[in-house]
N, C-alpha and C positions, 0 to 999 in steps of 0.2 A: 814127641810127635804131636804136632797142632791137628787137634779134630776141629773143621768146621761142617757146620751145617751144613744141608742142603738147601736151594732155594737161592732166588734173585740176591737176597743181601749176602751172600756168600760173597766173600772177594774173588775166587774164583770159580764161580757160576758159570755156564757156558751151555748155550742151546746145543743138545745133540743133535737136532736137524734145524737146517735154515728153515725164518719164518714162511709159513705155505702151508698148504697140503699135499702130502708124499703120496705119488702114482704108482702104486708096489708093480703092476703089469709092466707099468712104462720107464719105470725107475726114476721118473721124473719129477719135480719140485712145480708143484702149480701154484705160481705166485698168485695173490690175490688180486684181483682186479677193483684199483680204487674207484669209488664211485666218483664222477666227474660230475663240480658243482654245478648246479642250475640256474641258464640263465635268469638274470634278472626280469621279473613277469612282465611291465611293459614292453621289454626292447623282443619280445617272445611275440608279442600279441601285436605288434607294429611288423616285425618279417613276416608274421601270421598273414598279416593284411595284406603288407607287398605282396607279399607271394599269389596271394589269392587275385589282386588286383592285375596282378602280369599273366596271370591263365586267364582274366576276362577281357584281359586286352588282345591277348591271341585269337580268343576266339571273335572277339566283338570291338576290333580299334577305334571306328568311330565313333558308336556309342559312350565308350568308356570315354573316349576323348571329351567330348561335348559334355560328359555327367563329370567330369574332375574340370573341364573350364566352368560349368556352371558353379559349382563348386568354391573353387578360386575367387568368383568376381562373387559371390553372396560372402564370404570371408573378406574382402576388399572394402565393399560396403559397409559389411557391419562394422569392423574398425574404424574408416572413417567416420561413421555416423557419430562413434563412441568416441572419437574425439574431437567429435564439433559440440555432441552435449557438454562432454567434459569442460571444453574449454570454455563454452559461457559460462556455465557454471561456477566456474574460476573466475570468471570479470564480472560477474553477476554477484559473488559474493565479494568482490573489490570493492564494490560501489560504496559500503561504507567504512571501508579498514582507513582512516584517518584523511578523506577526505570529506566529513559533514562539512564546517564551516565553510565550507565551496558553495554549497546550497544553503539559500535562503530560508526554508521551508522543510528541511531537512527532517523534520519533528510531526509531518504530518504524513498521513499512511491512508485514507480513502479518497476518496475522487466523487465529486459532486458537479454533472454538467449540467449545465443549461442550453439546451439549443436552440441558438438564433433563427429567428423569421423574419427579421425586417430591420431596416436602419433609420434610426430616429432622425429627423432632417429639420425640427424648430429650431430657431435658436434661442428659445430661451424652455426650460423644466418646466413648465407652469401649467403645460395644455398634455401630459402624456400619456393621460388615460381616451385622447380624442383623436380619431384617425387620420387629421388634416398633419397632424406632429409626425408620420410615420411616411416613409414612402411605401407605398403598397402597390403589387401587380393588382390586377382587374378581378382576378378569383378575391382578393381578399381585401377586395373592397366592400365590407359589410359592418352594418352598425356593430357596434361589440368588439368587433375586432383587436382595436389596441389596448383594449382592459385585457384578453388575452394574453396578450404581452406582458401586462402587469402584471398579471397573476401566476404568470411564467418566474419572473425574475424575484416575486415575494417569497413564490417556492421555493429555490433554489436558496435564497437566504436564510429563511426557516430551518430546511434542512441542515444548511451548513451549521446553523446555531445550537443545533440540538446536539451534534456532534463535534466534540473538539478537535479531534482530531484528524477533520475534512480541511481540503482544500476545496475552494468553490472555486472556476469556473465556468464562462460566458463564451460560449465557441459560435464562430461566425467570421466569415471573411468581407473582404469588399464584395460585396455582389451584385451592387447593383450600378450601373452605369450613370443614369443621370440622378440617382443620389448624390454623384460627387464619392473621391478615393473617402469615403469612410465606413469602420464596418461595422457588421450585428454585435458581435463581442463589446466593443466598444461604445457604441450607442446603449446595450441592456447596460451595462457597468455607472454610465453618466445618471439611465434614468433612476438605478439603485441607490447609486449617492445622494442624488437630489431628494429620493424619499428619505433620508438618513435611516436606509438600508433598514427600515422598517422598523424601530427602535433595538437594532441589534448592532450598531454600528461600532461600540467598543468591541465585538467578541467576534466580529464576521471581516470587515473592512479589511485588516491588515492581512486577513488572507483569503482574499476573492480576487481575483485575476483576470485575463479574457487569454483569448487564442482566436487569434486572429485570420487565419488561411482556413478554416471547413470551409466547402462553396456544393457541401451535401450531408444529409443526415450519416451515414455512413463514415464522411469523413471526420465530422463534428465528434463519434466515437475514438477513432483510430488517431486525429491529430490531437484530442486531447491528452489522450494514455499517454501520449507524448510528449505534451508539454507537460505534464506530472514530472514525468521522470527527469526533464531538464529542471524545473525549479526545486525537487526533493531528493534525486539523485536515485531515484529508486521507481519501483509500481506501484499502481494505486493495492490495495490488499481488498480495497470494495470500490464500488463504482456504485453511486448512484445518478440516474439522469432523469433530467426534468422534461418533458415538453408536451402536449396535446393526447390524453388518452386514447386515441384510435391510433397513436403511432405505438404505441405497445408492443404489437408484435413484431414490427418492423428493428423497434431496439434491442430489445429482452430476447429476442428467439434470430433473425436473420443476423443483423451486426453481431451482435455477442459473440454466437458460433461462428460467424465467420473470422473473428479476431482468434476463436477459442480461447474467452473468460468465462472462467467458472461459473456455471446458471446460481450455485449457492452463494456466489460473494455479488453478484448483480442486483440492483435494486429498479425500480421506474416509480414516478410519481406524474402520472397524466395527470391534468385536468382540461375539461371539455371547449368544447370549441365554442363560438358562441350561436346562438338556434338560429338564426338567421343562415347560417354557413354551413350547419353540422352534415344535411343531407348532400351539399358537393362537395365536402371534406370525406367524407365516408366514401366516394365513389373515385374521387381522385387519389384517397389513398389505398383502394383496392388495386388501382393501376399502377401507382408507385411500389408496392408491395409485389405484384407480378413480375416487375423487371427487375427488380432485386431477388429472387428466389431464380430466373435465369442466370443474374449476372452480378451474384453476391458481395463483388467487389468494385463494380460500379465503372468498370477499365471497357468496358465496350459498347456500341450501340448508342443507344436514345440515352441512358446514363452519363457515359462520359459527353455524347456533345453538352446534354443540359450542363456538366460539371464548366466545360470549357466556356458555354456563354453566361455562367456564373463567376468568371473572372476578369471583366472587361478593361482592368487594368494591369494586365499580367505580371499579379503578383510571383513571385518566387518563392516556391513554399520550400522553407528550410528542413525539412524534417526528409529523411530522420537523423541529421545530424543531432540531435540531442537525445536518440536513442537508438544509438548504435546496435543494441543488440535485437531489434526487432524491425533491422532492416529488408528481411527477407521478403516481412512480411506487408514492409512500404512497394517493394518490388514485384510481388506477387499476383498475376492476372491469370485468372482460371474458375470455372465453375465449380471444380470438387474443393473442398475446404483447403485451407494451408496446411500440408504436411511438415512444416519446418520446427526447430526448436523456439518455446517462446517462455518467457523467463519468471511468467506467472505460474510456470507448471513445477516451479522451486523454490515458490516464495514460502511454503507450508514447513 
C-alpha cells in the first residue's frame, strides 16, 4: 500500500472545495472578484478633462467654444514661431559649415563704421582738410568743418588698427545731386588712402571697405550690419561706430534698439563738431533725434522724404540680399521695436 502525503506535492492532491469562499446559508461558491487593472494615469486624467470639458460646454457652448478656439490659434502660433526660430537658427549656423573661402573676410568678427557727411569733390588729395575740397549744404558751411571729416576717417582707422579682428567700414551713398553720382563711403576711403591711412596702411588697408547705399544715419547702421555679413558671411559680434559726439544717442540708444544689438557688444567714438557749428549742430540734432524716437525706422514723414531726396540718382539698394536672414527687419515699418527673429540673438 503507497502512503502519500498530504499537501499540493501529492500527486494526488485535490481541492475539497472549488477555489472561493463557501455560502454555508446559500450553498453557494462566491468566486472571487479579480481586481480590474488601472488605467493608465494619463489616458485617466485626458477623459478626466473631456469629460469635464463636455459638462462645461453643456452648460456654457460659446464660451467654451471661443476659450478652446483661442486656445488652438495660441498653439498655432507658438509652433510656427518655434519653427521660424528653429530654422534660422539652422542657416545661421550654415553660414560657416564649409563655405568660408566664399568670403573674403571671413576671419574677421567686429564691425567698425564710419559714417559719411559729405562727398569729396577736388580732384586732386592735396586740399582735404579745406572746405572748398568737399561739397557741402549751407548748415555745414563752417570754418573747421572738413578737419571734421578727417578726424572722422583717422578714427575709424585707429580703431580698426587696435583691433585685428575689425573690419572697417565707410557707409555713405550718392547723396548729393550736383556733387555728381559719387558717394561718402567712397570719397572717406580715397581721402584715407591718400593720408597712407595714417601710418597704419599695412594692418588696416586690405580690410577697410565702404558701403555705398546709407542716404541716413539709421541707414548707415542697418546697411552696414549687412555688408558685414555679405563680405565675412556672418554678424558683426561688436559694432563700433564712428561719427560727431552729439550723435551719441541717436546711434548707441535709438538705432541700436531699434535693430536690437546688444547695448554690451556696441561701442561709439564721437568726436566734436567744430565751435563755429557746435551750437546749430546741437539744435539740429535735437530735431533729428525727435523724429526718430516717433519714427525709429525712418519709413515715414519728414524721415523718409529727407531719405528719398538723399537719392537723386535712384540708386537700387541691394540689401538684404546679402543678408537674408534679417530681411524682416529690411521690411519692417512701425514705431514699436521689431519683434521678429534676428540672428545676433545666437551668435553667444
Amino acid at each position: 500500500m503507497n502512503n502519500y502525503p498530504f499537501g499540493s506535492n501529492s500527486p494526488k492532491s485535490f481541492n475539497a472545495y472549488p477555489r472561493g469562499d463557501f455560502d454555508i446559508e446559500l450553498g453557494n461558491i462566491k468566486r472571487t472578484r479579480r481586481s480590474k487593472v488601472s488605467s493608465f494615469y494619463p489616458v485617466r486624467m485626458i477623459k478626466s478633462l473631456a469629460n469635464r470639458l463636455h459638462y462645461y460646454y453643456k452648460l456654457h457652448p460659446l464660451l467654451v467654444f471661443f476659450v478652446s478656439l483661442a486656445f488652438g490659434v495660441t498653439i498655432l502660433i507658438g509652433l510656427s514661431l518655434y519653427e521660424h526660430h528653429y530654422r534660422m537658427l539652422r542657416n545661421y549656423r550654415k553660414l560657416d559649415e564649409g563655405f568660408s573661402n566664399y568670403y573674403p573676410y571671413a576671419k574677421l568678427k567686429n564691425l567698425v563704421m564710419v559714417a559719411g557727411h559729405s562727398v569729396y569733390t577736388s580732384s586732386s588729395c592735396e586740399k582735404v582738410d579745406m572746405e572748398d575740397s568737399w561739397f557741402l549744404e549751407p548748415y555745414q558751411k563752417n570754418p573747421g568743418q572738413a578737419a571734421t571729416f578727417l578726424t572722422h576717417i583717422k578714427e575709424g582707422v585707429e580703431s580698426t588698427a587696435q583691433d585685428g579682428a575689425a573690419l572697417l567700414l565707410f557707409s555713405g551713398g550718392e547723396t548729393r545731386k550736383d556733387a555728381g553720382p559719387r558717394s561718402e563711403a567712397q570719397s572717406y576711403w580715397t581721402v584715407a588712402d591718400s593720408k597712407g591711412w595714417f601710418g597704419k596702411e599695412e594692418s588696416v588697408k586690405w580690410r577697410a571697405l565702404t558701403e555705398e547705399h546709407a542716404r541716413d544715419s539709421f541707414e548707415n547702421l542697418l546697411f552696414s550690419v549687412c555688408r558685414f555679413r555679405e563680405l565675412t558671411g556672418t554678424y558683426p559680434q561688436n559694432i563700433t561706430v564712428v561719427s560727431y559726439d552729439f550723435k551719441e544717442e541717436r546711434f548707441a540708444n535709438l538705432h541700436r534698439s531699434a535693430i536690437g544689438f546688444p547695448e554690451s557688444q556696441f561701442f561709439y567714438r564721437g568726436t566734436p563738431a567744430s565751435s563755429t557749428a557746435k551750437e546749430a549742430a546741437l539744435k539740429g540734432e535735437a530735431l533729428v533725434r525727435t523724429q526718430f524716437q516717433h519714427d525709429p525706422y525712418g519709413c515715414i514723414g519728414l524721415l523718409k522724404k529727407k531719405k528719398v531726396g538723399r537719392d537723386p540718382f535712384h540708386r537700387s539698394i541691394p540689401y538684404p540680399n546679402g543678408c537674408p536672414e534679417i530681411e524682416g527687419l529690411f521690411r519692417y515699418c512701425g514705431t514699436a521695436p521689431y519683434q521678429g527673429s534676428l540672428p545676433w540673438a545666437y551668435q553667444n
